[in-house]
C-alpha positions in Angstrom: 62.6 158.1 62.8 60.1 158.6 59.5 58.6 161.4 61.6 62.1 163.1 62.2 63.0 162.5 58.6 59.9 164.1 56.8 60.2 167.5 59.6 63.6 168.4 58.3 64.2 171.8 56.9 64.5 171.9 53.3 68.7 173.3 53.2 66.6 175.6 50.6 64.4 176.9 52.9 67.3 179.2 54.9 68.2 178.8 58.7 65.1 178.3 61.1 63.2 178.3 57.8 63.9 182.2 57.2 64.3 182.8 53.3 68.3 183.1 52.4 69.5 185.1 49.0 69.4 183.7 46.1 71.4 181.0 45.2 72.2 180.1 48.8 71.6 176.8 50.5 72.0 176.8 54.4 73.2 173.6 56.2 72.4 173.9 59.7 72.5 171.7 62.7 69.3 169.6 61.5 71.5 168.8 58.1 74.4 167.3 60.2 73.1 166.2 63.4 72.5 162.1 63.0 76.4 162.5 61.8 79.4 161.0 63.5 81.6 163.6 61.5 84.1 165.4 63.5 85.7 168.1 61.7 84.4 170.9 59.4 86.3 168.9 56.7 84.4 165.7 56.7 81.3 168.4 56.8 81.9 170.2 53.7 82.5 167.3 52.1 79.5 166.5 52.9 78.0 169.2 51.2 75.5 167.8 48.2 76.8 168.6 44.8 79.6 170.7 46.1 83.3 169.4 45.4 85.8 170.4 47.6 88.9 173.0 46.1 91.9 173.4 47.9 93.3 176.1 46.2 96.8 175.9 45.2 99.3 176.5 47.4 102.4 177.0 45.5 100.8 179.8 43.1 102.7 183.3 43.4 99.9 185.9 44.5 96.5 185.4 46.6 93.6 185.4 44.1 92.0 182.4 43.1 94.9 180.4 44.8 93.0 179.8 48.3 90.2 177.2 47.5 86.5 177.2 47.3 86.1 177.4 51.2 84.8 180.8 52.8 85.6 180.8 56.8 83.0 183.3 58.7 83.3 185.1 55.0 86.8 185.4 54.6 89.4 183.2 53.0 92.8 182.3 55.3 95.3 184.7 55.9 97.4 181.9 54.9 99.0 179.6 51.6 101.0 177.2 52.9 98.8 175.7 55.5 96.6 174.2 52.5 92.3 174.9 53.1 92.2 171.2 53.7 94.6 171.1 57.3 92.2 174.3 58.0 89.3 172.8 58.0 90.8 169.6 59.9 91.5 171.6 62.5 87.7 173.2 62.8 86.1 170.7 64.8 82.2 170.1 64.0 81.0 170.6 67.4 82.3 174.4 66.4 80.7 175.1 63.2 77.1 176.9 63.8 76.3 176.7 60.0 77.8 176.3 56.4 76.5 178.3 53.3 76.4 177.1 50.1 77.0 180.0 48.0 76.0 178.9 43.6 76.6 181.8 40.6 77.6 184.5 43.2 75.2 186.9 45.4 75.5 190.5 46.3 78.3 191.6 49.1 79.6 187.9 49.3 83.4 187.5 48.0 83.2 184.7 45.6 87.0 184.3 45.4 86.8 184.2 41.4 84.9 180.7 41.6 81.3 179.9 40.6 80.0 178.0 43.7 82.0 178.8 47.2 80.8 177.1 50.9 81.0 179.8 53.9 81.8 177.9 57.3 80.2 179.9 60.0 81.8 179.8 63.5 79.8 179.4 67.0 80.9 182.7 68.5 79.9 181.1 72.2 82.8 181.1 74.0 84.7 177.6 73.9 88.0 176.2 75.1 89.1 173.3 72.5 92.1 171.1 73.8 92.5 168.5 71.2 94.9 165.9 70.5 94.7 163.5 67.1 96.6 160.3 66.3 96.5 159.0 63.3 98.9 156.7 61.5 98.9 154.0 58.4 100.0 150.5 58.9 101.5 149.1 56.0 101.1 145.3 55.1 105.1 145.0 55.6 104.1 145.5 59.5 105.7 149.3 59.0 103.9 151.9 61.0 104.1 155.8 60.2 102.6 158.1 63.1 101.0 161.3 62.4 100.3 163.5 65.9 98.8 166.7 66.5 98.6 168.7 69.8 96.5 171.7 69.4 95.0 174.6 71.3 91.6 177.1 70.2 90.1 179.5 72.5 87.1 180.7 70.7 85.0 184.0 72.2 83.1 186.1 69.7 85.7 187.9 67.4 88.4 186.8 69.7 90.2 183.7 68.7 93.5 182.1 69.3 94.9 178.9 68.1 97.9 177.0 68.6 98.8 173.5 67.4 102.3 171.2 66.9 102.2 168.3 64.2 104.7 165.4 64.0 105.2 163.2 61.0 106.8 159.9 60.5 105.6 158.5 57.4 105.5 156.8 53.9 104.1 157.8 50.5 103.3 155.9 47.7 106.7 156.2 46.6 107.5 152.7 48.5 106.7 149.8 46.4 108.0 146.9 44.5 107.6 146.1 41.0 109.2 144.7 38.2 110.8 146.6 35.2 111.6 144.8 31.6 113.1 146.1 28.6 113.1 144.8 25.2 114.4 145.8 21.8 112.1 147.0 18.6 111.4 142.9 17.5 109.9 142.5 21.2 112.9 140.8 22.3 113.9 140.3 25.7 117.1 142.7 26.8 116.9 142.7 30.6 114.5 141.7 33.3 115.3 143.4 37.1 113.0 143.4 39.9 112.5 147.1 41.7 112.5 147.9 45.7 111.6 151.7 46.2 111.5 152.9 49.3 110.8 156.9 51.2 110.3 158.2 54.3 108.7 161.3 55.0 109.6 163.0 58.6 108.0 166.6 59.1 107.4 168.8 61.7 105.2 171.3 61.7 103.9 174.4 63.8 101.2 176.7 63.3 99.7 179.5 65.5 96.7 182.1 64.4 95.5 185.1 66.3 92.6 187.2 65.8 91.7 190.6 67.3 89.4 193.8 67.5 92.0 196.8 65.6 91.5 199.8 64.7 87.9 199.6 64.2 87.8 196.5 62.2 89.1 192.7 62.7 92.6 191.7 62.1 93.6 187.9 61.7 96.8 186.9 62.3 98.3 183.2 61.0 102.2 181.8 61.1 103.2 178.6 59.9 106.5 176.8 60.1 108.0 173.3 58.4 110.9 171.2 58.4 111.1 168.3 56.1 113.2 165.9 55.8 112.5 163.2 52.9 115.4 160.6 51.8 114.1 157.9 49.0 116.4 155.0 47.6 115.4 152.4 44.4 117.4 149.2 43.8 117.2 147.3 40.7 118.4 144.1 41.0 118.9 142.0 37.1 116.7 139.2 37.2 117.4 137.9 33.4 119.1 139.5 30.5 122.3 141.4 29.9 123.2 144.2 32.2 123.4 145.5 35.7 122.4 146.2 39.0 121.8 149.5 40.2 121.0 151.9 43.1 119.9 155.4 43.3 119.1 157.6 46.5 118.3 160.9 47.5 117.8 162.9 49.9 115.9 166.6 50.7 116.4 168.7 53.7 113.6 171.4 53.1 112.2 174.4 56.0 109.9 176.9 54.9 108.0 179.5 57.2 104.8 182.5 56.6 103.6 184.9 58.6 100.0 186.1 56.7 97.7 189.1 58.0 94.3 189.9 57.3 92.4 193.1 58.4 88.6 193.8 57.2 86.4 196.8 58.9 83.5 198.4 57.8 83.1 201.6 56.0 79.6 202.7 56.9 76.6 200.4 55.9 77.5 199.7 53.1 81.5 199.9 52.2 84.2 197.4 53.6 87.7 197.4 53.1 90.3 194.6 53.3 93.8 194.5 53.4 96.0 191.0 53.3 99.3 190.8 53.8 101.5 187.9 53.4 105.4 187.0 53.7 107.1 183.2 53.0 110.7 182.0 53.0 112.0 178.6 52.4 115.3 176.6 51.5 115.5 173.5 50.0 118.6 171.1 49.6 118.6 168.3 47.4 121.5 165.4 46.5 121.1 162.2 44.7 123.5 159.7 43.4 122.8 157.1 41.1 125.0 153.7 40.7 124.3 151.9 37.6 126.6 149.1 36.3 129.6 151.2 38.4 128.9 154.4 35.9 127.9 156.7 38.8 126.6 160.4 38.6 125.4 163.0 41.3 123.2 166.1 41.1 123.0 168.4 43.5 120.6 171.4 44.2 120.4 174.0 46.8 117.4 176.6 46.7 116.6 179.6 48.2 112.6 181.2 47.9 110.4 184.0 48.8 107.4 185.8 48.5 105.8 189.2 49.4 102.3 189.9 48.8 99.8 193.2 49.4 96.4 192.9 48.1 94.2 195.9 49.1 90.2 195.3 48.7 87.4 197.7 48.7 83.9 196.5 48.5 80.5 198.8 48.3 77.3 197.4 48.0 75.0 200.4 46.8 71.6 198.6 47.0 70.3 195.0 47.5 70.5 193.9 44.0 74.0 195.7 43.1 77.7 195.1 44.9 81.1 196.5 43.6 84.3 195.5 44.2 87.5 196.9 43.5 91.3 196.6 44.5 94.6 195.6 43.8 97.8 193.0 44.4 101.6 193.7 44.3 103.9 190.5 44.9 108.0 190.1 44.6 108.9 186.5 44.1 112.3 185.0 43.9 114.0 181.9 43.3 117.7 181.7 43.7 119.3 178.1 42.7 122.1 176.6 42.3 122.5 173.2 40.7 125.7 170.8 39.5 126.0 167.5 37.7 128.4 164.8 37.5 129.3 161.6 35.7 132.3 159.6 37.3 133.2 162.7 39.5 134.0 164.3 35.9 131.6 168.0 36.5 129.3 168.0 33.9 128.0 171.7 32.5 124.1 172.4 32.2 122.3 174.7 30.2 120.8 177.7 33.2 122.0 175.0 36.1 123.1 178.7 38.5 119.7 180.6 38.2 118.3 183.8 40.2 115.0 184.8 39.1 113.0 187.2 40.1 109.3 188.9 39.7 107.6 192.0 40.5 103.7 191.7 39.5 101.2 193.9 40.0 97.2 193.5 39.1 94.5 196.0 39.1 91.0 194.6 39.4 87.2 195.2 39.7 84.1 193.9 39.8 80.2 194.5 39.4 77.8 191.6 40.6 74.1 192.4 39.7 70.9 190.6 40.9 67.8 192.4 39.2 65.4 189.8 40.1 65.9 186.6 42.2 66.4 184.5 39.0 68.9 186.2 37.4 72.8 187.1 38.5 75.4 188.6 36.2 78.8 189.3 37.4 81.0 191.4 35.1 84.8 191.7 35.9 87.8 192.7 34.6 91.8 192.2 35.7 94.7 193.9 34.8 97.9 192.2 34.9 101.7 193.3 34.8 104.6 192.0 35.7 108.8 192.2 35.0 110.4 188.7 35.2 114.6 188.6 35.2 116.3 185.7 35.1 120.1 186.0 35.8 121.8 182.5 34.1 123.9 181.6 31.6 122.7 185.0 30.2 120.5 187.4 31.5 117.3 188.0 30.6 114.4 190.4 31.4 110.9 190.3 29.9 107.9 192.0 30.4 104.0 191.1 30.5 100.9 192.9 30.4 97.4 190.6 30.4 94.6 191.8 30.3 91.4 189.3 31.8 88.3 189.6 31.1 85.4 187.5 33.2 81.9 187.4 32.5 79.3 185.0 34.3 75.6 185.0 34.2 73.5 182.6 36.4 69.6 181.7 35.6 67.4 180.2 38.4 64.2 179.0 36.5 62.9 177.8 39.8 64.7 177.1 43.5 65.7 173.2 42.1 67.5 174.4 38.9 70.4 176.8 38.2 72.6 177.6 34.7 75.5 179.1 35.2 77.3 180.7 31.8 81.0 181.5 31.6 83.5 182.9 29.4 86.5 184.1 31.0 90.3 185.1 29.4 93.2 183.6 31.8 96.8 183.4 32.0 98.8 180.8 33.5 101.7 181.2 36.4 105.3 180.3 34.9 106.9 177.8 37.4 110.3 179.1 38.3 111.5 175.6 38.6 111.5 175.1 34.9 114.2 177.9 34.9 116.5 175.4 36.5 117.9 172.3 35.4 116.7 169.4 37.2 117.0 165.2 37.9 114.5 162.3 37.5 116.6 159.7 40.6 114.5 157.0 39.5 115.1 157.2 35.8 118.0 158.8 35.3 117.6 161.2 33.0 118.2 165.1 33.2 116.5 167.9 32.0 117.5 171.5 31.3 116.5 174.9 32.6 114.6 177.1 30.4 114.2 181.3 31.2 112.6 181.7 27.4 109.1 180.6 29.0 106.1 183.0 28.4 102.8 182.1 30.3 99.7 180.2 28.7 97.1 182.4 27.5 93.6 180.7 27.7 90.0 181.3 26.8 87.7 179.6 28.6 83.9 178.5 27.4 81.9 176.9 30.4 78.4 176.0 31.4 77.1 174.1 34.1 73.4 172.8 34.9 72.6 172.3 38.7 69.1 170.5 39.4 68.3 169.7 43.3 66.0 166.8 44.6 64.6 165.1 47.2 66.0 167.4 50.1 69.6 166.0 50.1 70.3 165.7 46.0 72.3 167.2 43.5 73.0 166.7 40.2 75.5 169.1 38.2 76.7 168.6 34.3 78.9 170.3 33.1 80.9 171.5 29.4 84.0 173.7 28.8 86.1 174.3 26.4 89.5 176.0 26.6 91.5 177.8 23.7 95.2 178.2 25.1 98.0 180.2 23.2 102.1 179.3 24.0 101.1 175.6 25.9 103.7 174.9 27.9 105.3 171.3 27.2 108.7 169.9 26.1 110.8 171.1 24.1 114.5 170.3 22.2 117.7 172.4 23.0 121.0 172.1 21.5 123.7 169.7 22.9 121.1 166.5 23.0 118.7 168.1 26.4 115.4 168.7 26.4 114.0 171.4 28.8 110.3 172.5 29.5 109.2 175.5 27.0 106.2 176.6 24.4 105.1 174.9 21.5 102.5 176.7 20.1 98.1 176.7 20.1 96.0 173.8 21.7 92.5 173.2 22.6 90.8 171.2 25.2 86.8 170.1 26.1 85.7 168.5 29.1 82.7 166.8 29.6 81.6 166.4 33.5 79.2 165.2 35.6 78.8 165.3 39.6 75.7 163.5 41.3 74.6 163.3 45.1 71.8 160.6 45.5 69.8 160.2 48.8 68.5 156.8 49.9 66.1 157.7 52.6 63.0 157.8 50.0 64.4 154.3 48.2 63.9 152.7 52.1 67.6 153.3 53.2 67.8 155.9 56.0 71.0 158.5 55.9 72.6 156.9 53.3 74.0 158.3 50.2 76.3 158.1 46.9 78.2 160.5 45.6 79.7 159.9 42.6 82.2 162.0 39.8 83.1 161.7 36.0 85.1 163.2 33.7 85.8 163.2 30.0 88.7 165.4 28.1 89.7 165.7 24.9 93.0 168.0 23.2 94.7 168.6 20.7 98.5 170.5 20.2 100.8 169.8 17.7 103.9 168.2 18.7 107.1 170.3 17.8 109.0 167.4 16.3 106.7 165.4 14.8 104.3 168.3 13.8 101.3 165.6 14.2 98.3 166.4 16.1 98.0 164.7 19.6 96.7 165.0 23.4 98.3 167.6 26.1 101.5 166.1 27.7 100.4 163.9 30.6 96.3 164.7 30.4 93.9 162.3 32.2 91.5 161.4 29.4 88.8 159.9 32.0 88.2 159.8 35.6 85.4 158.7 38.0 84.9 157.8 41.2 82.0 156.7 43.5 81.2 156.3 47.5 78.7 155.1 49.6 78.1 156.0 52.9 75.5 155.4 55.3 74.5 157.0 59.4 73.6 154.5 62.1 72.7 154.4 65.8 71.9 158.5 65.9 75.1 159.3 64.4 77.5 157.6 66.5 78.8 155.5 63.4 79.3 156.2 59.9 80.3 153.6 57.4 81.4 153.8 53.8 82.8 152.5 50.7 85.2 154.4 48.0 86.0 153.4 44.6 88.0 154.9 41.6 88.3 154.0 38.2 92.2 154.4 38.3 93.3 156.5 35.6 93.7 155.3 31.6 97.0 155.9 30.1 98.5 159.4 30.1 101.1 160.0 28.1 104.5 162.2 28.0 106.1 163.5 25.1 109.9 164.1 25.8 112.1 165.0 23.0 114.0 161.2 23.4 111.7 159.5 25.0 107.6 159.0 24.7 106.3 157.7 28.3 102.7 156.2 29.3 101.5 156.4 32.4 98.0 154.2 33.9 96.5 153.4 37.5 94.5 150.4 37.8 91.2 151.0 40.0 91.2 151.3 43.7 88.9 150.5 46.3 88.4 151.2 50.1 86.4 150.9 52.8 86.1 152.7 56.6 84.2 153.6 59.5 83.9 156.4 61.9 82.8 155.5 65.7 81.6 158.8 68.2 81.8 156.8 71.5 81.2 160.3 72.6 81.2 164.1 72.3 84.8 164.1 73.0 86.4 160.8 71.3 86.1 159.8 67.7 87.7 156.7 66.4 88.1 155.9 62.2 89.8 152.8 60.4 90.2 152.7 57.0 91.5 149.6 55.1 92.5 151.3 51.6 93.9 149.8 48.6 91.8 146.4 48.9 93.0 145.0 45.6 96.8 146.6 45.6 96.3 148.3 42.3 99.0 148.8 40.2 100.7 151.9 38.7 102.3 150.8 35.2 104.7 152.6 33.1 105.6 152.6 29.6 108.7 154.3 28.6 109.7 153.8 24.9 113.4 155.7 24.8 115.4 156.4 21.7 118.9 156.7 20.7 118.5 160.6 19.0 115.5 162.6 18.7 112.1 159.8 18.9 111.1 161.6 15.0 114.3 160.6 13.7 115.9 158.1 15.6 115.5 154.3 15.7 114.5 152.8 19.1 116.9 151.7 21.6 114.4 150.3 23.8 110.8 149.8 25.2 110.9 149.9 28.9 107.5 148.1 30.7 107.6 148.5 35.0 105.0 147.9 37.1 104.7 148.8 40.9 102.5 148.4 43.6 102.5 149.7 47.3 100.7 146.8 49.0 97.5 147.1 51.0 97.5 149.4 54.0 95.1 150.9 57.4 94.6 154.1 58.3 93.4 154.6 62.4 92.6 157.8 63.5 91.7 158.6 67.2 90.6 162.2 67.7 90.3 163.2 71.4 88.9 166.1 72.8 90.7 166.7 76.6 
């Protein structure tokens, strides 16, 4: 086993030891073979120093929102099946390679991002049958059953995949806790225990094709999901003056995309792209909250949608030079309806009927230049317009034009270390839901819609130092800072609401660190920690108080750790997982000032590979049932000028839990 240790490949070195470009780190077979990991998840994860990005999902448009994760040098066709199912779904025994791509090399579509992994595909030809149980068992004996059926037929470029997923589960949202209130002395007002409970039933189905057209490859993906999602919370009083109380809810939500993407070759060196994507959904949404017999209701029906082109044409002139150039036009719409209620008596919102609407368009292009294999600059620039109309109480129709300038340079003073320099101009998305009036069923309070949002503007200031060792170890530190016009946070509105809107400059710093630390040469074979840690710092002024203070709901410090460790040739993994919880986070509503903190968590598990075709994991998570605790402080008027009605302390936990997984491949 020392033997077999001190033969293998350097991940620097390239595949079968051949010299890769610059910046890129291959992990081949040799990297994961004494693994029992079965999917090209728990591989990239894997990955030293890299942290995994899932993109986001919800975003309007397709660039930058797709993750850090590069599949045979493309990212999905797709949004709504998230980078993370994706890669679930890739089972290792498929995956001839992964690429670790740092500070961007010629012809390789960095997605916007700094460091980007490339899973490369066996192109044998493979028939996968696969199905995966997996469920959590709760400490209150409750079980919630998570099956996939699925289907890949792999040959070359030819690929088609099929699977069906069934959900029956719980989130976090079920707990227990206890909630007190007390007056400004400290005294005691009321004492009531809480029971919260969910349940989350989905059903999803998702089916991706991909062909040989018209001279170039065309990928095909379709997604389709039902939720339904009712949640409840009792308060029973325990001590004090006051009242019992229920709330439930319930959400009835389907959403479907079909996504297309077509790449071909112009010559040697030219390739053009073209993705395509189309997503509808409708969401329903009632609640009805009993406290003391004063009852109210809220209601909201949704519909969405979104249409998106993005033309790409890349040229790659010589080895040290690539260009890239293109394009993205995207309709978006969100048409909502919403109506409140106290004692049946209808109760008029500010915007509760909203239709809004965008049409954006962005012209872009880039330049990526390598003139020696120890430097890398990437020059870009992005063009951005769009027309946003929101038809509510009044109508409204603004206009944008941003433009966004990115620069990046990368230095390699040898193949261990890398810096990578960044200053890059940004704007934020506006989320259409802050057009619309909406409900908190657990607390009972209300906000209003807002269609005077403008988008964050920010400037961003980052380096990162990357230093390899020992084969298998990374360490990455990292600084930004982040200058941000019109930040987006709470703001008052006439007639006693508050509603989401801008409130004026901000800055923000973040100190980070990521480390990857290999065992074998302390005496402990194919183990490993990983571990993470952030600081952050801000500052905006608040609009009532006009005092400095911290961006609404900002984690000030996170870490977390894990150790893991091979056995037996790779037919079992262990590890352990720990984070440091969250410190308190605060919220600065215009009546209200909230604070927010996780105690830390810890977790163990274990993966057995009886076989090629079976893999078995158990997890046992939330060992010490942290808590989540909440500070509410509420106030009769406006909290700058009102004296306090109460301070509200709850604490909830959800109870220890297991996870099993049993992957089989038929």
């Amino acid at each position: 086993m020392t033997a077999q240790a001190q033969q293998q490949p350097d991940p620097a070195a390239g595949a079968n030891g051949a010299p890769p470009a610059s910046g890129v780190l291959v992990y081949g077979p040799e990297f994961f073979g004494n693994t029992a990991l079965p999917t090209a998840l728990d591989m990239v994860q894997r990955l030293p120093g890299f942290t995994l990005d899932t993109g986001n999902g919800e975003a309007r448009g397709i660039a930058g929102n797709t993750g850090n994760v590069l599949i045979d040098g493309k990212p999905p066709a797709s949004k709504t099946d998230g980078l993370g199912e994706i890669l679930r779904r890739i089972s290792a025994s498929s995956v001839a390679r992964i690429e670790l791509i740092r500070g961007g090399a010629p012809g390789i579509d960095m997605q916007g991002r700094a460091v980007i992994a490339n899973v490369v595909l066996k192109r044998t030809a493979s028939t996968e049958k696969l199905i995966n149980f997996q469920s959590y068992i709760y400490r209150d004996g409750y079980v919630g059953p998570d099956v996939t059926l699925q289907y890949a037929r792999r040959d070359g470029d030819r690929r088609d995949e099929l699977s069906l997923e069934l959900i029956s589960d719980r989130t976090s949202g079920t707990a227990q806790g206890i909630r007190t209130r007390r007056d400004a002395a400290g005294n005691l007002l009321q004492r009531h225990s809480l029971d919260l409970w969910d349940r989350d039933r989905t059903a999803t189905l998702r089916t991706s094709l991909q062909r040989a057209a018209v001279g170039g490859l065309l990928t095909v993906n379709a997604r389709f999901d039902y939720l339904d999602y009712p949640t409840s919370q009792t308060v029973t009083l325990l001590e004090g003056i006051g009242s019992s109380g229920r709330a439930t809810d319930v959400t009835h939500q389907w959403k479907g995309e079909v996504g297309a993407n077509w790449a071909r070759p112009l010559g040697a060196k030219g390739e053009v792209e073209l993705i395509a994507l189309q997503r509808l959904g409708h969401t329903g949404y009632d609640s009805t909250t009993n406290a003391g017999g004063f009852v109210s209701t809220f209601g909201q029906q949704s519909r969405n949608g979104e249409s998106v082109l993005r033309p790409i044409l890349r040229y790659k002139p010589g080895k040290t030079l690539s260009l890239e150039g293109g394009g993205e036009i995207a309709y978006n719409f969100l048409d909502n309806r919403t109506d409140y209620a106290e004692q049946g008596v209808p109760k008029p919102l500010p915007d509760q009927s909203v239709f809004v609407s965008e049409v954006r368009g962005e012209l872009f292009g880039l330049a990526r230049w390598q003139p020696s294999t120890r430097i890398t600059l990437e020059a870009g620039m992005r063009a951005e317009v769009s027309r946003i109309a929101a038809d509510a109480d009044t109508g409204r129709t603004r206009s944008f034009f941003y433009p966004k300038p990115r620069l990046q340079l990368t230095l390699r003073p040898n193949k261990r270390d890398q810096l990578r320099l960044r200053v890059e101009q940004s704007v934020s998305q506006l989320d259409f839901n802050d057009f619309v009036a909406a409900t908190e069923i657990n607390l009972g309070t209300v906000r209003a819609g807002n269609g005077d949002l403008v988008p964050e503007q920010m400037l961003t200031l980052e380096a990162v130092v990357e230093h390899r060792f020992w084969g298998k170890g990374a360490l990455e530190l990292g600084a930004k800072h982040e200058a941000t016009r019109n930040v987006i946070d709470y703001i008052p509105l006439e007639g006693g609401y508050d509603a989401i809107g801008n409130i004026g400059t901000g800055t923000r710093d973040t100190l980070s660190s990521t480390l990857t630390l290999p065992f074998d040469k302390l005496g402990i074979k194919n183990a490993r920690f990983r571990g993470n840690a952030s600081v952050v710092r801000s500052h905006v002024t608040d609009p009532l108080t006009a005092e400095r203070r911290r961006y609404t709901n900002e984690v000030p410090f996170t870490c977390s750790g894990s150790f893991s460790q091979d056995l037996f040739g790779g037919r079992f993994t262990y590890g352990v997982y720990g984070s440091c919880g969250q410190p308190g986070t605060h919220l600065y509503r215009i009546g209200e000032y909230r604070t927010t903190e996780v105690e830390p968590s810890f977790e163990v598990y274990g993966i057995w590979k009886p076989s090629k075709r079976l893999t078995v994991r158990l997890d046992a998570g939330n060992l010490n049932n942290a808590a989540r605790i909440y500070d509410r402080d509420l106030y009769i008027g406006e909290r700058n000028a009102s004296p306090l009605l109460y301070r509200e302390h709850r604490t909830q936990r959800r109870g220890q839990y297991l996870y099993v997984q049993i992957r089989r491949a038929l």
